[in-house]
N, C-alpha and C positions, 0 to 999 in steps of 0.2 A: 781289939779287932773282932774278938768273939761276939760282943753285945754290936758292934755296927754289923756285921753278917748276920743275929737274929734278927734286928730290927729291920734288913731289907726283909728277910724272910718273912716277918710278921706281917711289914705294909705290903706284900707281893700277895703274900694271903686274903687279907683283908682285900683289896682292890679286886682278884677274882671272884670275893665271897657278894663284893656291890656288885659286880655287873650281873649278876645272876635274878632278874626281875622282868617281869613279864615287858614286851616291848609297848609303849604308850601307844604308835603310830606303825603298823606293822608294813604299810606303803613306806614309808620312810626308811625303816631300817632294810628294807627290800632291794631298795633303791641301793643307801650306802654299799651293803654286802653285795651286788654286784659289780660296782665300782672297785670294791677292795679285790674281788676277782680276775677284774682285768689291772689292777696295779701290780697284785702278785704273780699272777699268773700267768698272762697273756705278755704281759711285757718284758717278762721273764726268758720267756720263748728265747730270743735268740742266741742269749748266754747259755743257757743250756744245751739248746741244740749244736753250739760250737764245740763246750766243753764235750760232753757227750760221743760226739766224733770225734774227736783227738783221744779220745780218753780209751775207746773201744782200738784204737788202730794200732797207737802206742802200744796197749798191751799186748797186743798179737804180736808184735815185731820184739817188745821186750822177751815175751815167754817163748819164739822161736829162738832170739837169742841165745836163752839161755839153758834150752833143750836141745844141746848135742850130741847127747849120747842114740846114735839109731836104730838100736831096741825100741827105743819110743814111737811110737806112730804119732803120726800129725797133728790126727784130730783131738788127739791131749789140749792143744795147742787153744783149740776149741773151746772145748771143757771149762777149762781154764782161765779164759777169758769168762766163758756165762757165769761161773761160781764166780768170780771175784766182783764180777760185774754188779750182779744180784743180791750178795750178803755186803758188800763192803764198798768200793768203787763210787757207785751211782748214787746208794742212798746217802752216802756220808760225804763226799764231796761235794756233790749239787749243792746240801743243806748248806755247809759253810759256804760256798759262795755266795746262795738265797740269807744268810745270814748279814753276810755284808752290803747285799743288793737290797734287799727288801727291809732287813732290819734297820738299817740305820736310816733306811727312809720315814718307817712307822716312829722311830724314836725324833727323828727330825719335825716328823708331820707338828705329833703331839706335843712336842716342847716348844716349837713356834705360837702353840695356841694356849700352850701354857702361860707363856712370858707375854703373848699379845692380849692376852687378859678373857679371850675367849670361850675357855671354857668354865671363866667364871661366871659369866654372861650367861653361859649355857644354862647352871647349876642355878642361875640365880630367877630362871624361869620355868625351876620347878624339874627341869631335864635329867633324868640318870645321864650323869657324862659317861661313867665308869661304861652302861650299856651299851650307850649309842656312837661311843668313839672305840670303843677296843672288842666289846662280844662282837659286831662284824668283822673286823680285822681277822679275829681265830677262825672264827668260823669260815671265814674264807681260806687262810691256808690250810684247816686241817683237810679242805674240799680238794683245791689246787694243787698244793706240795706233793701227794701222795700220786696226783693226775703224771704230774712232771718227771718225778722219779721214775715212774713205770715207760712213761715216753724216752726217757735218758737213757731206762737199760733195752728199751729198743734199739734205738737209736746207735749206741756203744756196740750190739752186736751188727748191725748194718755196718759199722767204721771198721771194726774189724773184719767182717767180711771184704770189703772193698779194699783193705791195708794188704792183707793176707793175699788176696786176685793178683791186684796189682805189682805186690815184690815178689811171685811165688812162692812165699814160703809157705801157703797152704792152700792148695788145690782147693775152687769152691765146692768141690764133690766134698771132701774132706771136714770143711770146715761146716756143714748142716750138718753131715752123721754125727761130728763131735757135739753141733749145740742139742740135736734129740736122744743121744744117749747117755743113758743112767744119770737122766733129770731128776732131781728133787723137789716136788713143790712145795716142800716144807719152808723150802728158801725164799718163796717168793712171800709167805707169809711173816718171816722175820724183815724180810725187806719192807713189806708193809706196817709193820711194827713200827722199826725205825722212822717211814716217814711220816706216820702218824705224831710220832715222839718229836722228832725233830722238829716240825710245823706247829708243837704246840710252843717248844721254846723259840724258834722265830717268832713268833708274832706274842707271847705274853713277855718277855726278858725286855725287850726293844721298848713296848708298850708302856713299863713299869717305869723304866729310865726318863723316856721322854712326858709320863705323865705327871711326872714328880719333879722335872727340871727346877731348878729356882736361881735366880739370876738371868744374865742376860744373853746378846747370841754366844758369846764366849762359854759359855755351859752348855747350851745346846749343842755344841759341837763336841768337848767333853763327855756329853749325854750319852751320842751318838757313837761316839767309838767307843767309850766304855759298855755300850750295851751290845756290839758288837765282840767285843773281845768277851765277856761273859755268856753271849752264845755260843761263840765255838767252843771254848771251853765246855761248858753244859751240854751241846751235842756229842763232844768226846768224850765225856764221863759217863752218857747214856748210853752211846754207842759201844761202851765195854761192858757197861751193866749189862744188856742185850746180846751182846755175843758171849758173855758168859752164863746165861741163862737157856739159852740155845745149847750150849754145849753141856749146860748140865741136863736139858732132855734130848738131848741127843743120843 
């Protein structure tokens, strides 16, 4: 088991270390990487913006819940929502969802054109595959994911706000003092950390799977959820690395 987990590590290596070559046709790759922008990004849009609202309104109603004691003031309630939202919540949820949205589509793309014999075709006209099928790919999520997450943890505080109006359980006077007091912006830069991290293993984990498919559509479907279930994983193992690393310059 040891030597098959070096051996992906090694080819996952290699495969980043090819794509790394000037672009042949910079019109073309131009072209693709905005394409890959609006796959990931754009179309993204409405999952996000659904999760996002539930996710900020929820917490407000969860953390009024479960703040009964009325020593507390409200605008904790607040707080509470923007910290979780900002270090934890938004970056790390989106990304698993954008995991199984986006990833198994990248790992789908590539292993159709694996098996359809395409990017042999490619390779055999001289083409970096490695460049012009996955360096746009990253470099559009590392653009995008990071766009999305910071719109999510808008967004999550707007849900909250509106949850919080509408049940009473916090005055909208309440709930702006709670999101502009005793802000940290140290957290907005772990939060950017994360989706930096995260958007790199979306789109290379996915990429690896489907670029390396071998058999037929029954593997590429295998491809695809195994490439997703080793990104969430991978975003969870990063996502502690980083919040333990925070905590130790903290």
């Amino acid at each position: 088991m040891l030597t098959k987990f070096l051996s992906h590590v090694g080819r996952f290596i290699l495969m980043l270390m090819g794509m790394l070559s000037k672009p042949e046709n910079r019109k073309v790759y131009w072209k693709e990487f905005m394409h890959q922008c609006n796959d990931i990004g754009f179309r993204s849009l409405p999952i996000v913006l659904i999760i996002s609202t539930f996710l900020g309104a929820v917490m407000t109603l969860q953390s009024a819940y479960q703040l009964v004691s009325p020593v507390i003031p409200r605008y904790v309630i607040a707080q509470i929502v923007r910290d979780s939202t900002i270090l934890e919540l938004a970056p790390t949820m989106i990304c698993v969802v954008l995991a199984g949205v986006v990833g198994s589509k990248i790992a789908s793309e590539l292993g159709n054109m694996r098996i359809s014999e395409q990017i042999d075709a490619l390779e055999i006209m001289g083409i970096n595959t490695k460049s012009y099928l996955i360096m746009p790919k990253i470099v559009a999520a590392l653009f995008m994911v990071p766009c999305l997450i910071i719109l999510a943890i808008v967004i999550s505080m707007v849900g909250g706000y509106a949850a919080g109006s509408m049940t009473g359980t916090v005055l909208p006077d309440q709930f702006h003092y709670g999101l502009t007091t005793d802000f940290v912006p140290f957290n907005m830069y772990v939060a950017l950390a994360k989706s930096f991290t995260f958007a790199f293993i979306i789109s290379t984990i996915p990429a690896y799977y489907g670029y390396h498919v071998e058999g037929g559509a029954l593997e590429i479907g295998r491809s695809s959820t195994t490439s997703v279930v080793v990104s969430c994983i991978t975003i969870l193992l990063a996502d502690y690395g980083i919040t333990a690393l925070m905590l130790s310059n903290g």
